[in-house]
C-alpha positions, 0 to 999 in steps of 0.5 A, a space after each residue: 601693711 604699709 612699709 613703715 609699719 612693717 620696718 618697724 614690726 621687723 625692728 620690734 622684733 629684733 629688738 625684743 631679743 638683743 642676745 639673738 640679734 647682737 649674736 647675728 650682727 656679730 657674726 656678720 660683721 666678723 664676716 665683713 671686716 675678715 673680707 676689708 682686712 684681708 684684702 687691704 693686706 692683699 692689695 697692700 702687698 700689690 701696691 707695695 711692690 709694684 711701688 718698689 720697682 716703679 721707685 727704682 727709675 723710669 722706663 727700665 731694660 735691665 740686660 742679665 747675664 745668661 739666657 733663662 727660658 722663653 716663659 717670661 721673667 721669672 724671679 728664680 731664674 734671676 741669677 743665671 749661668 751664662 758661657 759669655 760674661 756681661 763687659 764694659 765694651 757691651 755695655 758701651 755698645 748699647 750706647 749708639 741704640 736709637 731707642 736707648 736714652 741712658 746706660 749704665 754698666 753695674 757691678 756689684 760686692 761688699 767690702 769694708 769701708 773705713 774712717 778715723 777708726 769706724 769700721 763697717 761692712 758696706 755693699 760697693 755698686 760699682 756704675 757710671 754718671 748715669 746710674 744716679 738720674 737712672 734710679 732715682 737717686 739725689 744727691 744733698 751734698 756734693 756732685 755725682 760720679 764722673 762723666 768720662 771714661 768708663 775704663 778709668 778707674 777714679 778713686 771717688 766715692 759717693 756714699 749713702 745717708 747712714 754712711 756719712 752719719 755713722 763714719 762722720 758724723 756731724 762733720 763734713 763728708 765730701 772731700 774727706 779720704 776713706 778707705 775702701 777695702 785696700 783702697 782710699 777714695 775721696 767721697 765727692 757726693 753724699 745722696 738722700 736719704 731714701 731707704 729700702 728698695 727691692 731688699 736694698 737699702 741704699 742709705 748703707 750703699 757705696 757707688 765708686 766708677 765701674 772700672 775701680 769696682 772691677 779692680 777692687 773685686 778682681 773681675 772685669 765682668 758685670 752684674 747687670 746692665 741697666 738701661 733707660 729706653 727714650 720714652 715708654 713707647 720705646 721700651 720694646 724697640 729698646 729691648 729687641 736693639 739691646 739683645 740683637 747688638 749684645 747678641 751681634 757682639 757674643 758671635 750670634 750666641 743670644 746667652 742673655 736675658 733681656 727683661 723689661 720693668 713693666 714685665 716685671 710689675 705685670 708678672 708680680 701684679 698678677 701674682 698679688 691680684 690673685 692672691 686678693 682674689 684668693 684671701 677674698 674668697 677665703 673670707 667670704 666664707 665666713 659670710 656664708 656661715 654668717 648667712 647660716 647662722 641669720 637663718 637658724 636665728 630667724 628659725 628660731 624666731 618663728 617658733 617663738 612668734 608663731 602666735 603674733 604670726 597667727 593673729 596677723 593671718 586672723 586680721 587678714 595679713 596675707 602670706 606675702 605680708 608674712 614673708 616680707 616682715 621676716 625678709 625685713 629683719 633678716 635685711 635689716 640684721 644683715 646690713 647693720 653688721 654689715 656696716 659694723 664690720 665695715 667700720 671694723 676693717 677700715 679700723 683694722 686696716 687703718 691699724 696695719 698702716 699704722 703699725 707699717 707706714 710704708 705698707 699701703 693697706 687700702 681695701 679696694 672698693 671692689 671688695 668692700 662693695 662685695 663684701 657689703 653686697 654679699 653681706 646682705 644677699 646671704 642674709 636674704 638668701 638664707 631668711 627664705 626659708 624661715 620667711 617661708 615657714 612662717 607664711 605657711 602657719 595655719 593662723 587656728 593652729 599657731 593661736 592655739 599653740 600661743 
């Protein structure tokens, strides 16, 4: 039997019972769509958050008051406990690092911020003229912090886009007096709109020197000190000069943690490149009971056809002819739902992205190639069986059963 009559034999068949054949179509491709859609929405969350923190700036140390475990960065042991707080003159040291390019002491706390009788409570960063080329930020109106003494406490301001909307709102901002807490301050900058990051939205965020945060919060400790190294190749010189001067300035107590960026986009890469893996394999199951129910299906069809069997075997058809025919539809059964459900994951991620545009729900082409892959050896694999039977019918006894 030549190929072309034996795809179309296989295609009559399937084609005779279109209740059986939509049922096993259906059914794998539910298996492949479960496979796109879960792991657009895995890979979506990788690339998401790996996009957060890359989007907080460039070649990041971030020095953390306290010392954590010799494990890596772990996300629970962010807030940490420390017998020597973090200071300004700490962080000023960092300045004269070789490896060092930018450092900007952070502290941080809420307050309410106040204008012509609009009342809203705000998040005050307390930082330095450094901290807005650090993370990223631009500025639509206005200029940055002052470049000068960090200790000076300058009553400026610069405020976020839904502060100056919701305190001003079509009226000019800078130069304007707000109050802050129990202070007034003068907004000399207004930065862009740039939305959520890392569970902070920076439209609703006011950035005033570091000494006037200090004062404003009764504190002269820092939250955090971030850290620009010169270039990528030097972010480990960066952080090894950064822990051997904080520690020369503790009396050679290292009581803090010194993590970089991209440990912390590798910790989370794995994680969310694991949890793929896992939703992955979860949904292929589902093309294993797909690959179950094909075979049952094609058993079936051998009882049903055991006399067109029998008079292939009497016009001389050889096993091997038999077995391939029903190997054919159950590839040909495979790779149609297959497709189906391709085209149903990429509508369903296409769906996600919609309903979440700033979530990137791609599939990754490796888990289409193997949803695809699997799709059609599972099919393959359990249209053995029945393709076997069927090659072993005596052609007598299944004419005499027709």
């Amino acid at each position: 039997m030549r190929l072309a009559d034996t795809l179309r034999f296989a295609r009559d068949a399937a084609l005779g019972y279109p209740l059986r054949t939509t049922l096993s179509v259906l059914a794998m491709s539910i298996g492949v769509a479960a496979v796109v859609v879960l792991t657009a929405l895995g890979d979506g969350a990788r690339r998401y958050v790996v996009g957060q923190f890359s989007s907080i700036g460039t070649n990041l140390v971030i020095v953390l008051p306290g010392r954590t475990g010799t494990g890596g960065f772990n996300p629970a042991n962010v807030v940490t406990t420390t017998p020597r707080d973090l200071t300004i003159a700490d962080a000023a040291a960092l300045r004269r690092a070789s490896a060092i390019r930018r450092v900007a002491p952070l502290a941080v706390g809420t307050s309410e911020i106040s204008y012509g009788g609009r009342l809203r409570e705000i998040m005050v960063a307390g930082s330095t003229a450094e901290f807005l080329p650090m993370r990223n930020f631009e500025l639509v109106q206005g200029r940055g912090l002052p470049d000068g003494d960090w200790n000076s406490a300058g009553a400026v301001a610069v405020i976020g886009a839904v502060v100056r909307d919701e305190l001003f709102g079509t009226e000019p901002a800078v130069g304007k007096l707000i109050r802050v807490g129990d202070r007034r301050l003068r907004v000399i900058g207004v930065l862009k709109p740039s939305g959520q990051g890392l569970g902070m939205n920076t439209d609703e965020l006011v950035i005033v020197p570091v000494a006037l945060a200090q004062a404003m919060f009764n504190t002269n400790t820092l939250f955090r000190i971030l850290i620009e190294a010169r270039s990528r190749e030097a972010i480990p010189l960066a952080r090894q000069q950064a822990t051997e001067i904080i520690r020369q300035r503790h009396h050679g107590e290292e009581d803090v943690t010194v993590i970089t960026q991209d440990a912390i986009l590798a910790t989370f890469d794995k994680l969310l490149g694991t949890l793929t893996l896992g939703v992955a394999g979860i949904a292929a199951i589902s093309l294993a009971v797909a690959g179950i129910l094909v075979m049952n299906v094609m058993l079936v069809a051998v009882t049903q056809r055991t006399g067109e069997i029998g008079l292939l075997k009497a016009l001389g058809a050889p096993a091997r002819t038999i077995r391939l025919v029903f190997l054919t539809e159950a590839a040909m059964l495979s790779s149609f739902g297959a497709v189906v459900g391709y085209l149903l994951g990429q509508l369903g991620a296409l769906a996600l992205r919609l309903a979440f545009p700033v979530f990137p729900a791609y599939p990754p082409d490796w888990a289409v190639i193997a949803g695809l892959s699997t799709a059609l050896g599972t099919g393959l694999l359990f249209g053995v069986m029945p393709a076997r039977r069927a090659a072993r019918l005596d052609p007598v006894q299944a004419l005499m059963k027709h």
